[in-house]
C-alpha positions as CSV (number, residue, x, y, z in Angstrom):
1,X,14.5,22.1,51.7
2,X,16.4,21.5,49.0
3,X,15.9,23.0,45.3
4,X,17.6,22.0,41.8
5,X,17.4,23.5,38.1
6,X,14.0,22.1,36.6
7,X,15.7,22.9,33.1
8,X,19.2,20.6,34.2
9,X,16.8,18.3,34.9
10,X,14.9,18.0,31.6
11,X,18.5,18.0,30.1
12,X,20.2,14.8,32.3
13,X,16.9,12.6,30.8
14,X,16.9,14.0,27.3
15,X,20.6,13.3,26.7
16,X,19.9,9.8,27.3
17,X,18.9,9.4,24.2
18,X,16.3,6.5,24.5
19,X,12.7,6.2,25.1
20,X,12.7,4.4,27.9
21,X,14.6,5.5,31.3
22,X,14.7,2.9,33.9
23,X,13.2,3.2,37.1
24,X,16.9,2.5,38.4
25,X,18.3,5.2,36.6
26,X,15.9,7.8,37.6
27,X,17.3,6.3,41.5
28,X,20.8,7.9,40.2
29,X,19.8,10.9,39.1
30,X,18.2,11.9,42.3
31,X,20.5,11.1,44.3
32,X,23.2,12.8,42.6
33,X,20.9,15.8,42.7
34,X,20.5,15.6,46.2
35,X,24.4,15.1,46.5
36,X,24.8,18.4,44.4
37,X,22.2,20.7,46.5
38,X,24.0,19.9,50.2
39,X,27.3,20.9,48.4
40,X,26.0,23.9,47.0
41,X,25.6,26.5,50.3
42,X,24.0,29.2,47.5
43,X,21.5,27.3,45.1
44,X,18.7,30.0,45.8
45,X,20.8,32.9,44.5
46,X,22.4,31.2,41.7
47,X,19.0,30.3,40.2
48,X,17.6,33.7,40.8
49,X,21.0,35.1,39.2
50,X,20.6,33.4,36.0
51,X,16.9,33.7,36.4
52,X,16.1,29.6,35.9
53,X,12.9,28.8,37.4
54,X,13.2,26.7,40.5
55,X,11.1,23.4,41.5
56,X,11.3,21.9,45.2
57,X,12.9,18.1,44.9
58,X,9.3,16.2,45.4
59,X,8.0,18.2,42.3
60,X,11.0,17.0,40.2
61,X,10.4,13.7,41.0
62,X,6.8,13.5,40.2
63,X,7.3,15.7,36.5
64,X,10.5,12.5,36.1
65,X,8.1,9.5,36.7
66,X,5.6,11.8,34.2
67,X,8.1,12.0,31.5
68,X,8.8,7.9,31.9
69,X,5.1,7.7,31.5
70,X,5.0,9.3,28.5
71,X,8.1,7.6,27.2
72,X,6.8,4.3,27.6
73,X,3.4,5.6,26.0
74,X,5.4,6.9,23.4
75,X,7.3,3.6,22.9
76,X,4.2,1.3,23.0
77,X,2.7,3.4,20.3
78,X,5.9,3.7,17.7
79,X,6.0,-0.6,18.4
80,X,2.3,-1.1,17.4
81,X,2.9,1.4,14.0
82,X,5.4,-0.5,12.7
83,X,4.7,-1.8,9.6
84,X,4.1,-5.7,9.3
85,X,4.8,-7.1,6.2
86,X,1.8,-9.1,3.9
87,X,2.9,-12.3,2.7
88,X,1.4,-12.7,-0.9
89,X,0.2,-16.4,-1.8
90,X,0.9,-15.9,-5.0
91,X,-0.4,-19.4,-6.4
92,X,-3.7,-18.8,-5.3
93,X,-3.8,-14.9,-6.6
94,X,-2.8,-16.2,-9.7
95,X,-5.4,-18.8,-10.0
96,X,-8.1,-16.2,-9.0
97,X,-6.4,-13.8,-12.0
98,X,-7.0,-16.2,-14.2
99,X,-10.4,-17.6,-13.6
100,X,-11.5,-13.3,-14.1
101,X,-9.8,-13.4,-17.6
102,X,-11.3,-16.6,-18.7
103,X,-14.7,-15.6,-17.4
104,X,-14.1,-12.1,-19.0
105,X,-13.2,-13.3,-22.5
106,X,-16.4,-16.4,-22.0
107,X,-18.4,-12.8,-21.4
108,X,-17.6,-11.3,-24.2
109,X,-17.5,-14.1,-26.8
110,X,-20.9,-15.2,-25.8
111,X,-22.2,-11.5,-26.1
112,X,-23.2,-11.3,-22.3
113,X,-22.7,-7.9,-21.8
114,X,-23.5,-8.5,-17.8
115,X,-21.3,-11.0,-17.1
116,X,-18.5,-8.7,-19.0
117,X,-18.9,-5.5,-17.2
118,X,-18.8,-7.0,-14.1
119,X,-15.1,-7.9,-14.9
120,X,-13.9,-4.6,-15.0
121,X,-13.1,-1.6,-12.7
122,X,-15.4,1.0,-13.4
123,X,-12.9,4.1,-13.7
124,X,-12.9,7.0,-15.7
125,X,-8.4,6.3,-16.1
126,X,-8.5,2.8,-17.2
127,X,-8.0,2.1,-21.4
128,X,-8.6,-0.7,-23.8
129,X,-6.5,-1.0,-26.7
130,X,-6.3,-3.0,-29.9
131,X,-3.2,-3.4,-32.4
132,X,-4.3,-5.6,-35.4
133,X,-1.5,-6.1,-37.6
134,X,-3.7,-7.8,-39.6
135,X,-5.3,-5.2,-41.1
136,X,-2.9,-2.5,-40.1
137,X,-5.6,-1.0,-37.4
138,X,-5.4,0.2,-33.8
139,X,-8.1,2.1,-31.9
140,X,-8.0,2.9,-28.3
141,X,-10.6,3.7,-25.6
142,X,-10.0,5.4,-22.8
143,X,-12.2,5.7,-19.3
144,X,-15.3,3.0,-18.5
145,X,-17.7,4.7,-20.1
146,X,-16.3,4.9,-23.5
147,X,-14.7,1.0,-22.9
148,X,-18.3,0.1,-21.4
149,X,-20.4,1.7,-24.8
150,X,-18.0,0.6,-27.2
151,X,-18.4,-2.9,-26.1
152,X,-22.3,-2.8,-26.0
153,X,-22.4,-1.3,-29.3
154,X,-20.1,-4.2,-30.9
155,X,-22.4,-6.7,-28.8
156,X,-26.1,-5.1,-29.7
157,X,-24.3,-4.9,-33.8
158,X,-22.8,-8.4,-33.6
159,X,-25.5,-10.4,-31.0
160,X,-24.2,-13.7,-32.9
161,X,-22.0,-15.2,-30.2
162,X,-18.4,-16.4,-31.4
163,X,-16.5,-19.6,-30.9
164,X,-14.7,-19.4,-27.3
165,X,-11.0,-19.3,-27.3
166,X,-9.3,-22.3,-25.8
167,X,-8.7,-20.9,-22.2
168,X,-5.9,-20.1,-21.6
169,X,-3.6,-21.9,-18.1
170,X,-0.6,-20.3,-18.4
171,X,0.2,-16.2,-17.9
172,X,3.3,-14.1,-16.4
173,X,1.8,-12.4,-13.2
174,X,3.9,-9.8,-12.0
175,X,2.1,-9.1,-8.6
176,X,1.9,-5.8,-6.7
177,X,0.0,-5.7,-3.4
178,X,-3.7,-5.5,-5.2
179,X,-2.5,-5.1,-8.5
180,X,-1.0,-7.3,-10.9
181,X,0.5,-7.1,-14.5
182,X,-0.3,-10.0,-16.3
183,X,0.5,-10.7,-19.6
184,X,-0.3,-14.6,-21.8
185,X,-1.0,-15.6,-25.3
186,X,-4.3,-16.6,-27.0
187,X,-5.1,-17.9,-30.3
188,X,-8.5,-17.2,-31.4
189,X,-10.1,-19.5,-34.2
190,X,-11.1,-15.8,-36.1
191,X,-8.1,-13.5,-35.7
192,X,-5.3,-16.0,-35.1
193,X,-2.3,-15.5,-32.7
194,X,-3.2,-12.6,-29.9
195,X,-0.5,-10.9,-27.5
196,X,-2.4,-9.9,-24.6
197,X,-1.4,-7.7,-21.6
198,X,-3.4,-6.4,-17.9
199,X,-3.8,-5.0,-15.3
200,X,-5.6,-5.8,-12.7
201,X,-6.6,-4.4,-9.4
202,X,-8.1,-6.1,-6.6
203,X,-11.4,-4.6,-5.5
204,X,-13.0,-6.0,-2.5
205,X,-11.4,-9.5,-2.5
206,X,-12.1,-9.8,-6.2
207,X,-9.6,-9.1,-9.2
208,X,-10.7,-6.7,-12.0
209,X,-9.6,-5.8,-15.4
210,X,-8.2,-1.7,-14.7
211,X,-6.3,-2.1,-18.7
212,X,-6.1,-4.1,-21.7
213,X,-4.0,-3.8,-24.7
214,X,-4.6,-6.8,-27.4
215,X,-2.0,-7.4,-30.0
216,X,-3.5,-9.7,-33.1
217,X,-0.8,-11.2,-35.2
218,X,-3.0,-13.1,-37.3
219,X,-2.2,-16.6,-38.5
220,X,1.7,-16.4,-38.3
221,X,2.9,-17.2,-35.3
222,X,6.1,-15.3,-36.3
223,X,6.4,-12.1,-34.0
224,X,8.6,-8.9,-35.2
């Protein structure tokens, strides 16, 4: 009966540095292993003297096959994490940007608070800001609820709708995964040249406004 270091053996296939040892390879080791215990007349004391647990040869081979098993396993497993990379059609995310802007502004200059809200993310983070040069104002609103009241109050204290801005075709998209900047110009017939800016996050297959900062140059389409 022959015996062999179970602790060598764990070594030999862990140097290997690999995931997968061959069936071929394994073949190599045991018989060099074999070849090593008929050439050494005192294996039994040399184990006990270093006090190395001891494993008959079958054993070994079954705890080897056990490690490939896992190896492969192990393999299989890293192979199906890898991250596969998403290929953005970026024509049609951009068309479905813009048709959510155009419906949100339609919303709002036709005072249908529904339609509006329903363009937005509902989160307490996102802000809507307005720089009027104009009149040398700015306000700020931060979180939906604030956003969401503010906008009903101007709608209930204003319920005349406005003239529509000409929709607009063309805006920058700068696309992220779900979210996008997106940034355009817009003259409206009231307020003149605007500068607008958002963001937008995709929420269950449909973009949302999660920012808004309006810029209103007026009449002068000279920006400083």
């Amino acid at each position: 009966m022959y015996y062999i270091n179970l602790g060598y053996c764990f070594y030999i296939v862990a140097m290997q540095n690999v995931q997968f040892v061959s069936t071929r390879k394994v073949i190599v080791y045991f018989l060099a292993f074999k070849k090593q215990a008929r050439q050494t007349s005192n294996v039994g004391y040399m184990l006990k003297k270093d006090k190395i647990m001891t494993i008959q040869f079958s054993s070994i081979l079954s705890i080897i096959f056990l490690l490939i098993t896992i190896s492969c396993k192990e393999n299989k497993k890293t192979k199906t994490n890898h991250a596969v990379p998403i290929e953005i059609d970026t024509k049609n995310e951009k068309e479905a940007i813009l048709k959510t802007l155009n419906n949100e502004t339609k919303a709002a200059f036709q005072r249908n608070y529904k339609d509006w809200k329903d363009k937005w993310v509902h989160d307490p983070d996102i802000t809507k800001t307005y720089i009027d040069f104009t009149n040398n104002t700015f306000s700020e609103s931060v979180g939906w609820n604030k956003i969401s009241q503010f906008v009903k109050t101007f709608m209930e204290e204003h319920p005349e709708p406005e003239p529509v801005p000409k929709l607009v075709d063309k805006i920058d998209v700068r696309l992220y995964g779900k979210g996008a900047w997106v940034t355009y110009e817009q003259k409206d017939s009231l307020r003149g040249l605007k500068r607008e800016t958002r963001l937008m996050e995709k929420v269950n297959g449909e973009w949302k406004i999660a920012g808004m900062q309006t810029t209103i140059y007026g009449f002068k389409t000279d920006k400083k």
